[in-house]
C-alpha positions in Angstrom: 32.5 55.8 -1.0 33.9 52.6 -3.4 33.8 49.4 -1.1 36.7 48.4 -2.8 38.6 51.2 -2.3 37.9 51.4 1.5 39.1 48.3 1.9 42.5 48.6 -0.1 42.5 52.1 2.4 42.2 50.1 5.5 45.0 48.1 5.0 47.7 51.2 4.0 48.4 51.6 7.6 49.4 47.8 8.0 51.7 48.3 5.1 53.5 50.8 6.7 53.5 48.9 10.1 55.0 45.7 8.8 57.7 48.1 6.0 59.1 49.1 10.2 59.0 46.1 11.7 60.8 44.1 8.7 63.5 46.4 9.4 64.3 46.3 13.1 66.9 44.1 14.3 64.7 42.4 16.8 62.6 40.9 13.9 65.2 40.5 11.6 66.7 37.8 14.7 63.6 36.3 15.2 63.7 33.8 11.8 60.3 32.5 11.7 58.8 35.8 12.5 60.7 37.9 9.5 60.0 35.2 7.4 55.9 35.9 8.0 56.2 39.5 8.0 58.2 39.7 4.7 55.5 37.1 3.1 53.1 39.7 4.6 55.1 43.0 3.3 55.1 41.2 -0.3 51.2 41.0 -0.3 50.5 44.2 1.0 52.6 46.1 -1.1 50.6 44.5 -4.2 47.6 45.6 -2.7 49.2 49.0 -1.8 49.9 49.6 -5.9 46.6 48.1 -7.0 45.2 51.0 -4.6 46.9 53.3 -6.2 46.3 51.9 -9.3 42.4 51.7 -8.9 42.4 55.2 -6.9 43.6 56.8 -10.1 41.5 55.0 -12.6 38.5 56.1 -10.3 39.7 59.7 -10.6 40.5 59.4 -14.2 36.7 58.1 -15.0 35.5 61.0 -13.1 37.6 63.9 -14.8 36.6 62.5 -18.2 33.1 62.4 -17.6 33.6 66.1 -16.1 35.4 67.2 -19.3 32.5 65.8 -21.6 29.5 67.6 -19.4 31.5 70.4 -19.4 33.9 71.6 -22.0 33.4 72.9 -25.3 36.5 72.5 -27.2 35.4 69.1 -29.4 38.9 68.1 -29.4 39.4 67.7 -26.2 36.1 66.4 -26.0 37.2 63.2 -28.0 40.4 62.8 -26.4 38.3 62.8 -23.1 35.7 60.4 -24.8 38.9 58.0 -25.8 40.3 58.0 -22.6 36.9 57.5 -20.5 36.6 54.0 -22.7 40.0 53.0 -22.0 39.4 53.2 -18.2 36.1 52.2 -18.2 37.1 49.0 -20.0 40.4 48.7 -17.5 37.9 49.0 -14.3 36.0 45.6 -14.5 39.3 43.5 -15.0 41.4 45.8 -11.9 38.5 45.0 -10.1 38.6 41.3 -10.3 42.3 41.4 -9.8 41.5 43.3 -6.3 38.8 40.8 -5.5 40.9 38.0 -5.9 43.9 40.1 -3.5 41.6 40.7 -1.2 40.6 36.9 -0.4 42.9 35.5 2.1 45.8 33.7 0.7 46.5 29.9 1.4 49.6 30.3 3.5 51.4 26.9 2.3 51.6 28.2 -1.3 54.2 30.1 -1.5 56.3 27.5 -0.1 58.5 24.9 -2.0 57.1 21.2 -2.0 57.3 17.6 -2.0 56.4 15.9 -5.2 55.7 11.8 -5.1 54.7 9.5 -7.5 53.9 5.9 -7.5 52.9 3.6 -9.6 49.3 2.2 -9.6 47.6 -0.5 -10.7 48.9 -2.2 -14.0 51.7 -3.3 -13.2 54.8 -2.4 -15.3 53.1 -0.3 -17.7 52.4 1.9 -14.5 55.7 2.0 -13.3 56.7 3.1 -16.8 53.8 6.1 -16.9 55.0 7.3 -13.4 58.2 7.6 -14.8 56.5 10.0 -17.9 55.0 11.8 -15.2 58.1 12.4 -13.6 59.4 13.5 -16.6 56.7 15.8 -17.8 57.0 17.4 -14.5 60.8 17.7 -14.7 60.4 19.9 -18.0 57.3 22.0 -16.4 60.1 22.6 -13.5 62.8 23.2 -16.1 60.5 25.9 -17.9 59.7 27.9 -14.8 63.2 28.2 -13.4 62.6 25.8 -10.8 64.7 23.9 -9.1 63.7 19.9 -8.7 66.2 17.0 -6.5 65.5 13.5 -6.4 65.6 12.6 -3.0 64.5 8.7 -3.5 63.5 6.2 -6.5 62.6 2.6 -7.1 62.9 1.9 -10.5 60.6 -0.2 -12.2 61.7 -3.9 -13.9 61.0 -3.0 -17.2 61.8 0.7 -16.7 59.9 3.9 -15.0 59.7 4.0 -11.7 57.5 2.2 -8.8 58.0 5.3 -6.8 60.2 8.4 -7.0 60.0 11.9 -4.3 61.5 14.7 -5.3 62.1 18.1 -3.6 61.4 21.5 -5.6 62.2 24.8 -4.8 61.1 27.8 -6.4 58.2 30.8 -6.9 54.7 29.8 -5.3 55.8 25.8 -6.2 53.4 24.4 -3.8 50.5 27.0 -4.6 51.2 25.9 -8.3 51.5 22.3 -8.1 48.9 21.9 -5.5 46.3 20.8 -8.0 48.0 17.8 -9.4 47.7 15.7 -6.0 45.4 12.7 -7.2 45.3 9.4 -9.3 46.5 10.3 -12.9 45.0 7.7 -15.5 46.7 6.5 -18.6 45.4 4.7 -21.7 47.1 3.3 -24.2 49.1 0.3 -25.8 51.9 -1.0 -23.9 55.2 -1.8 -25.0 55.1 -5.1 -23.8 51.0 -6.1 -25.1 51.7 -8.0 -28.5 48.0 -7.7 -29.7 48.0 -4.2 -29.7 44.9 -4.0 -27.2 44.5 -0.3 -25.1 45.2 -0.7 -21.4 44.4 1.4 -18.8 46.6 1.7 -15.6 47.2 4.7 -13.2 49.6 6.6 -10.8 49.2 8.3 -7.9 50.5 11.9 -7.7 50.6 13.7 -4.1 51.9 17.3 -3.8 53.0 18.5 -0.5 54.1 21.8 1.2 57.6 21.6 2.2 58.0 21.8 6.1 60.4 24.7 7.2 62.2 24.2 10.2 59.7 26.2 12.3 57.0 24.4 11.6 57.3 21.2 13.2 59.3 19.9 16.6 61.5 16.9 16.3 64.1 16.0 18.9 67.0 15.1 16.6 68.5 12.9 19.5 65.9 10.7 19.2 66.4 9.8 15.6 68.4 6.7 15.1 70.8 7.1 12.1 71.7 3.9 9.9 74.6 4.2 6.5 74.7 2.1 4.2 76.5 1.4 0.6 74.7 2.7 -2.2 74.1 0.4 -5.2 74.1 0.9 -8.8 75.6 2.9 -11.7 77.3 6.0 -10.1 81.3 5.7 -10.1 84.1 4.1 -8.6 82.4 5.0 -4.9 79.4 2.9 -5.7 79.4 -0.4 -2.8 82.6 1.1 -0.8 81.6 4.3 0.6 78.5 4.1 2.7 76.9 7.4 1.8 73.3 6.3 1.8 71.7 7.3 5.0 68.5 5.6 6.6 66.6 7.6 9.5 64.4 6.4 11.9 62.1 8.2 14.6 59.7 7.2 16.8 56.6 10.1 16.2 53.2 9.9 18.6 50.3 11.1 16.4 48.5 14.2 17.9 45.3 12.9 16.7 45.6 9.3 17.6 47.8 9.7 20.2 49.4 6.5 18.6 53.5 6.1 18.4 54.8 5.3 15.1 58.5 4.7 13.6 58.4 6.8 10.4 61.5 5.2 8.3 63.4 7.4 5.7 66.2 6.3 3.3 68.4 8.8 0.9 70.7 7.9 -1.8 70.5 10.9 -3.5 73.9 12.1 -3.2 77.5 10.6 -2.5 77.6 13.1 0.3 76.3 11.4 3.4 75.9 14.8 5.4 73.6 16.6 2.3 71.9 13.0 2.4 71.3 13.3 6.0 70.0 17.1 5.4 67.9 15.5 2.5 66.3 13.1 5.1 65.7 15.7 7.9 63.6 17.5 5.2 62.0 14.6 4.4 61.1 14.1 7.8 59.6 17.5 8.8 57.4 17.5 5.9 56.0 14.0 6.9 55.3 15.0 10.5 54.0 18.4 8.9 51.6 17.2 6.6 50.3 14.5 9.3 49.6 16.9 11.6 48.1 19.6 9.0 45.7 16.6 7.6 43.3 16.8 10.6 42.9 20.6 10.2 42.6 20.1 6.5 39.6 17.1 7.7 37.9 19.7 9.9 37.3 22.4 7.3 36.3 19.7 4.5 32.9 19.4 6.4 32.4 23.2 5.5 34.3 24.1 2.2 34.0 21.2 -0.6 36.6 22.5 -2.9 36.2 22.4 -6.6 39.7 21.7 -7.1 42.1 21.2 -4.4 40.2 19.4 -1.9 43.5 17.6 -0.9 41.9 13.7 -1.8 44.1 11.7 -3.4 42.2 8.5 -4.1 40.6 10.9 -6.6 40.5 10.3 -10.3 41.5 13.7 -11.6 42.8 13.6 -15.1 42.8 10.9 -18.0 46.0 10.6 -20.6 43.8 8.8 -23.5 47.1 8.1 -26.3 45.3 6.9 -29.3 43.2 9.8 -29.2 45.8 12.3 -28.0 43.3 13.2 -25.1 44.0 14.8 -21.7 40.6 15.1 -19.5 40.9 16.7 -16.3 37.8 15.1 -14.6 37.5 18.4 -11.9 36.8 21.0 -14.8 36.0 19.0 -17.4 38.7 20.9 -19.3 39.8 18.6 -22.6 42.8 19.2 -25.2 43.8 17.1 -27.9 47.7 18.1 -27.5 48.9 15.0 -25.8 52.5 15.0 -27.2 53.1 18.7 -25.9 51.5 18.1 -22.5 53.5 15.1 -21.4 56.7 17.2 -22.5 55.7 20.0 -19.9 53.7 21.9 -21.9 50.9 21.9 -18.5 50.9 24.9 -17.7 47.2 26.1 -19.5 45.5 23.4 -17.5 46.9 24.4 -13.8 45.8 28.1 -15.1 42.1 27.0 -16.0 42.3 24.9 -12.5 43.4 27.8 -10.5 40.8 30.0 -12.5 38.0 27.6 -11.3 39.4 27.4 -7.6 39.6 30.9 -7.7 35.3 31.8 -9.1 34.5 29.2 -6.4 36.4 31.0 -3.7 35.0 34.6 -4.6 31.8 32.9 -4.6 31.9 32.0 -0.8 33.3 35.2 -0.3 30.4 36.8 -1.9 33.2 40.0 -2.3 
């Protein structure tokens, strides 16, 4: 029998399993466990229609191939000779697409993430290409429905920003973004150089999975809570009502077994509870991605990723302006559509990184 096929087979009585268990009332009240099933019900049913899908090109192959050995009628014939093509060029494509299902799926990516950027070496002209960054990731967001908040900024003195974290919620955000943690390097002239010399300068990009309540343990009467006025351009509020919040909380390191104060601030809004929900957030996905880095170390040693091997000290992509250059070093993927990229246009590069993450994957599968 088709190894593929088995295998969607085998996993038809799960399907039906979790379709019950999503539904009783037990689960449904248990949060964190209906969230996990209905993430699981959502992959299994695509690999439930892909069976079906692949079952019946299988069975469609075979009756055309049992029509030309066996029928006479030359019309018939050629309708069965058309039709075997079509499925036998559909089959090598459904097939990849089931491999790829099959392979266990990264559980952090379809969750919603943190995105933080900072300003590298060079000064002001880095502060001022983190804040294109931010931008050409604000229009990526803007084209795929997404939703993106600012939860923090430091502007830069002659404009940009030194640093800037942003939430974003959406489809698969973190599985998508993922692949743009690393140092980003730009060259070009700066505004400020008089003899128009190129410079290069950089900015560090980190992506990181959003922490759901669940996922983390923090005693919220431990966390000191400071207010504070907000400054700057924002209405007649602006300096009298303290709605910036600062949080404090005093975290041992499982790894270490260190204690550490982990400081949070939030401006974001003049609404000092969302601010305080905005710094909660902020806080779970710190201690989550802290405590997620030491599994992440452990498995290093046996999968070096293509792709997404989670460094950020690495150089992954160059932003060359006089020659309208993007390089992403991973791939060694280059366009020459500078202009387009930086306004969001970003998307073919994630797809030929996630292509690349994906061969390598199937490869150590061997499926």
């Amino acid at each position: 029998m088709n190894t593929l096929l088995e295998k969607l087979e085998s996993l038809e009585a799960r399907f039906h399993e979790v379709a019950t268990l999503i539904a009783d009332p037990s689960v449904i009240a248990d949060q964190g466990r209906y969230v996990r099933l209905t993430k699981e019900y959502k992959d299994l049913e695509t690999l439930d229609n892909l069976r079906r899908q692949y079952a019946a090109t299988l069975s469609g192959i075979d009756e055309s191939r049992h029509i030309l050995l066996n029928e006479n009628d030359a019309e018939l014939k050629e309708m069965a000779r058309d039709e075997l093509a079509a499925l036998e060029h559909r089959l090598p494509e459904l097939e990849q697409t089931i491999k790829l299902s099959l392979m266990p799926r990264d559980p952090e990516d379809a969750k919603n993430a943190i995105l933080e950027i900072r300003g590298g070496t060079g000064g002001d002209e880095a502060a001022l290409f983190a804040g294109d960054l931010f931008r050409m990731y604000a229009k990526y967001c803007e084209s795929r429905g997404w939703q993106l908040q600012v939860s923090g900024a430091s502007e830069g003195a002659a404009g940009g920003f030194k640093e800037i974290v942003c939430s974003i919620s959406g489809t698969d955000v973190y599985g998508t973004l993922k692949y743009e943690s690393g140092v980003h390097r730009v060259q070009r002239v700066p505004a400020t150089e008089t003899q128009g010399r190129v410079h290069t300068s950089a900015a560090t990009v980190a992506v990181l999975p959003e922490a759901e309540a669940f996922d983390v343990v923090i005693n919220e009467g431990e966390i000191k809570w400071d207010t504070f006025r907000s400054s700057g351009a924002g209405g007649q509020n602006v300096n009298k009502v303290e709605s910036g919040v600062r949080l404090r909380y005093n975290w041992r390191n499982p790894v270490t077994g260190e204690s550490e104060e982990i400081l949070i601030e939030c401006t974001e809004t003049r609404d000092q509870p969302k601010n305080k929900e905005r710094a909660l957030a902020r806080l779970r996905t710190f201690i989550y991605d802290r405590e997620r880095q030491k599994h992440e170390d452990d498995i290093a040693s046996r999968r070096k990723s293509l792709v997404s091997t989670g460094d950020r000290s690495a150089k992954i992509r160059t932003y060359n302006y006089p020659q309208g250059r993007i390089t992403d070093h991973r791939i060694g993927y280059t366009i020459y559509n500078l202009p387009a990229f930086m306004d969001g246009d970003i998307q073919d590069c994630i797809d030929h990184l996630i292509l690349a993450e994906n061969a390598e994957r199937m490869r150590e599968a061997e499926l």
